[in-house]
C-alpha positions, 0 to 999 in steps of 0.5 A, a space after each residue: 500500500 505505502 509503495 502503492 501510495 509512493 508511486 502516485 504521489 512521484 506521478 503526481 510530482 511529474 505531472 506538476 513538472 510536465 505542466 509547469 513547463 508547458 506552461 512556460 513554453 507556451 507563454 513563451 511562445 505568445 509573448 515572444 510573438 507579442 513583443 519581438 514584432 517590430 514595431 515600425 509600420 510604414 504605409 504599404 497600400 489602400 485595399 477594399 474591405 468588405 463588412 464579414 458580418 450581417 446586422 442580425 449576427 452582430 446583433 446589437 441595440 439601441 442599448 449599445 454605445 460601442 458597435 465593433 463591425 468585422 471587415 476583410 479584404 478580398 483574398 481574407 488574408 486581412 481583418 480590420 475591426 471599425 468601430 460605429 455608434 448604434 446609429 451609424 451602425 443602423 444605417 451601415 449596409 449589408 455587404 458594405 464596402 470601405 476603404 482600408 489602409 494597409 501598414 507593414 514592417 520590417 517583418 511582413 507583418 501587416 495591419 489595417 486600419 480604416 483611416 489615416 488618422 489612426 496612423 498614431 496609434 497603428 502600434 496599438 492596433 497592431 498589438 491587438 491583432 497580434 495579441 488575439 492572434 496569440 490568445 491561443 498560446 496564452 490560452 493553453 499557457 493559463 489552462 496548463 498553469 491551473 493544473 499545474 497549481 492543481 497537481 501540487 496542491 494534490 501532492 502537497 496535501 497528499 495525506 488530507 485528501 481521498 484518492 477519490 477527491 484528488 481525481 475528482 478535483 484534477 478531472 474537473 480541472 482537466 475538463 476544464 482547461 480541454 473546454 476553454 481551448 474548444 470553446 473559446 471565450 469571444 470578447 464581451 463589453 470591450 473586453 478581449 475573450 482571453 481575459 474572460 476565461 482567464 477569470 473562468 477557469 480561476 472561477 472554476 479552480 477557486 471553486 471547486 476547491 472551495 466546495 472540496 474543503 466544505 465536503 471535508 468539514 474544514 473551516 479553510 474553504 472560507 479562506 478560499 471562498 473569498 478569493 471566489 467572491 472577488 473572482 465572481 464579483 470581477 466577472 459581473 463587472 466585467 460582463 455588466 450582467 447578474 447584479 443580485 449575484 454581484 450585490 449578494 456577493 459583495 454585502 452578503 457573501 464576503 462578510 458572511 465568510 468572515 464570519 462563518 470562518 469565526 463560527 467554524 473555529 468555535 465548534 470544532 470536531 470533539 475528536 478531530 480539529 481539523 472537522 467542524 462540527 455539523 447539523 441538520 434543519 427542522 422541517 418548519 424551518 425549511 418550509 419558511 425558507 423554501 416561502 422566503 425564497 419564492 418571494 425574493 425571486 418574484 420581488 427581486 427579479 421584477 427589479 432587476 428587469 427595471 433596472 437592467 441595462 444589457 449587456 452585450 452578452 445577450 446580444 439585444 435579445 430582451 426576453 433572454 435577458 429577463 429570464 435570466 434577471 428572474 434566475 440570477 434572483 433565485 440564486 441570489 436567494 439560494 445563495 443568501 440561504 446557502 451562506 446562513 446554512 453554512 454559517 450555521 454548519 447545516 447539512 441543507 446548504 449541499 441542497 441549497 448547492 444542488 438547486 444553485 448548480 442547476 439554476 447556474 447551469 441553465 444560465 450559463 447555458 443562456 449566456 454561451 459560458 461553456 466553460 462553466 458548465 464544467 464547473 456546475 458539474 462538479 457542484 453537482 457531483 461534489 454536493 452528493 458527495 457533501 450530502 453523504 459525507 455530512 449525513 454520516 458524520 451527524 449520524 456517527 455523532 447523535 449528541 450534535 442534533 441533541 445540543 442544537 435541540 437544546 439550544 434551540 428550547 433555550 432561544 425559545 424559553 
């Protein structure tokens, strides 16, 4: 068994290794490509640009400030991006043809910019083209990084985790980073898709972590568990979308760690430190909060289609963005429910974390956030296991459910 456990653990390490260097290489390989272009551009020609898109795929509305439109020229070797206002947009043709200014330098490498007077700023351009040409090694390199951190979080904390919670852990993260690369993030809000996943994939890792040290009882998952509110508060800002789950997040569910971390410490495991003691729900007190939930959503989710300002996400369609203001409003509920259930240690919030997997799913599968479907996956898997795990720990240790009775007669009295 010991040699058994060994070898794993010198796999583990190589593995750790392997992607670290391929990480390495593959940031490399973008950055030399970003920063060794020459950086001289001289006018070469005037080429003929024809618009690549139709208006109902770039689909864009009155709500939008910032209309980018994708040009080529006649062979496709050359894309050039212009940038319209919603209304000079409206009145762009299909099939419209412009006029485009080639640049070159000493490398060959050319760009194409719709008017002279952008000539400045040609070195910027260029550096975008080169970068979103590149974004595939940087990419892999971000994907490869995660599981390198993956594989030596496994190896370091080799006798704290199962074998079934390490593959677990390293076959989400695996999936993950397969997913990123098929499916690529495309630029949202004037942000380059890179950057999205970049905050994907750092969403999922955090994540799961988060729920792997929930599931094992330790009072570290709210540690963690604030660098994934800061990760998911940067993603609502960056996609201008899911504000209940922003506002949640940030008056809600980071002092809620703070202060569950707190609680968890006061009421550790009488024969094991590193476990915290856990409990269950009275069935009155889950009717209430199954009441309490429906009418936030209803009042909640109303507001936001009030409020809401779209987001180029949905790409104009109003009726999937009220949809999700209505779903974004019961996870913001649930999650309220799911933080009081793991302030309070009950084994409720791994329900609350199966409804909140499913209703993020659908979302994410309304928003085209592939990647994240991974993650909801391991919610899923991950809060059966939790269910389990915690449901045999209360019924190992009966005097738990006794005392929060007790205190429950006390509150009363």
């Amino acid at each position: 068994m010991e040699k058994y456990k060994s070898k794993t653990q010198i796999l583990k390490i190589v593995l750790a290794v392997v992607t670290i260097i391929l990480t390495v290489v593959f940031a490399v390989k973008g950055a030399s490509a970003l920063f060794s272009a020459d950086k001289n551009y001289e006018f070469s020609r005037t080429e003929s640009f024809t618009r690549a898109t139709t208006a109902e795929e770039e689909d864009y509305d009155e709500d939008s400030t910032i209309c980018d439109v994708e040009f080529v020229n006649e062979d496709e070797s050359l894309t050039m991006i212009v940038t319209y206002s919603y209304e000079d947009w409206e009145e762009l043709e299909e099939g419209a043809v412009i006029d485009g200014f080639v640049y070159k330098n000493a490398d060959g490498y050319e760009v194409a910019i719709p008017d002279k007077a952008m000539e400045s700023k040609i070195v910027d351009v260029a550096n975008d083209a080169l970068f979103n040409e590149n974004s595939q090694n940087f990419a892999i390199a971000v994907a490869f990084a995660l599981m390198a951190v993956s594989f030596i979080i496994m190896t370091v904390k080799n006798d704290f985790f199962t074998t079934y919670e390490k593959s677990w852990f390293l076959t989400i993260m695996v999936a993950a980073g397969i997913v990123s690369l098929i499916a690529p993030e495309e630029s949202c809000n004037g942000v380059n898709g890179l950057w999205i996943m970049i905050l994907y994939l750092a969403d999922t890792f955090l994540n799961i972590l988060c729920e792997l040290l929930i599931s094992k009882q330790s009072k570290w998952n709210f540690i963690v568990s604030v660098a994934v509110e800061i990760t998911e508060i940067a993603i609502c800002l960056v996609l201008a979308y899911r504000f209940a789950t922003f506002a949640t997040t940030l008056f809600f569910w980071l002092p809620c760690d703070i202060i569950s971390f707190i609680n968890w410490h006061r009421h550790p495991d009488r024969e094991e430190d590193e476990l915290t003691e856990v409990r269950t729900l009275t069935g009155k007190q889950e009717v209430l909060i199954i009441v309490g939930i429906f009418v936030w959503t209803i009042v909640v989710g109303y507001a936001l289609t009030l409020f809401t300002e779209g987001s180029d996400l949905f790409k104009g369609n109003e009726t999937l963005e009220i949809i999700v203001c209505y779903l974004d409003a019961c996870v913001s509920a649930v999650g309220v429910a799911n933080g009081l259930f793991i302030l309070f240690r009950y084994r409720e919030q791994w329900v609350a974390w199966f409804i909140d997997a499913i209703l993020e799913g659908v979302i994410n599968i309304l928003s085209g956030q592939i990647v994240l479907l991974v993650l909801k996956v391991g919610y899923l898997t991950n809060s059966t296991y939790g269910y389990i795990k915690w449901t045999q720990y209360i019924k190992a240790h009966p005097e738990v459910l006794v005392g929060s009775k007790k205190a429950a007669a006390i509150e009363k009295e």
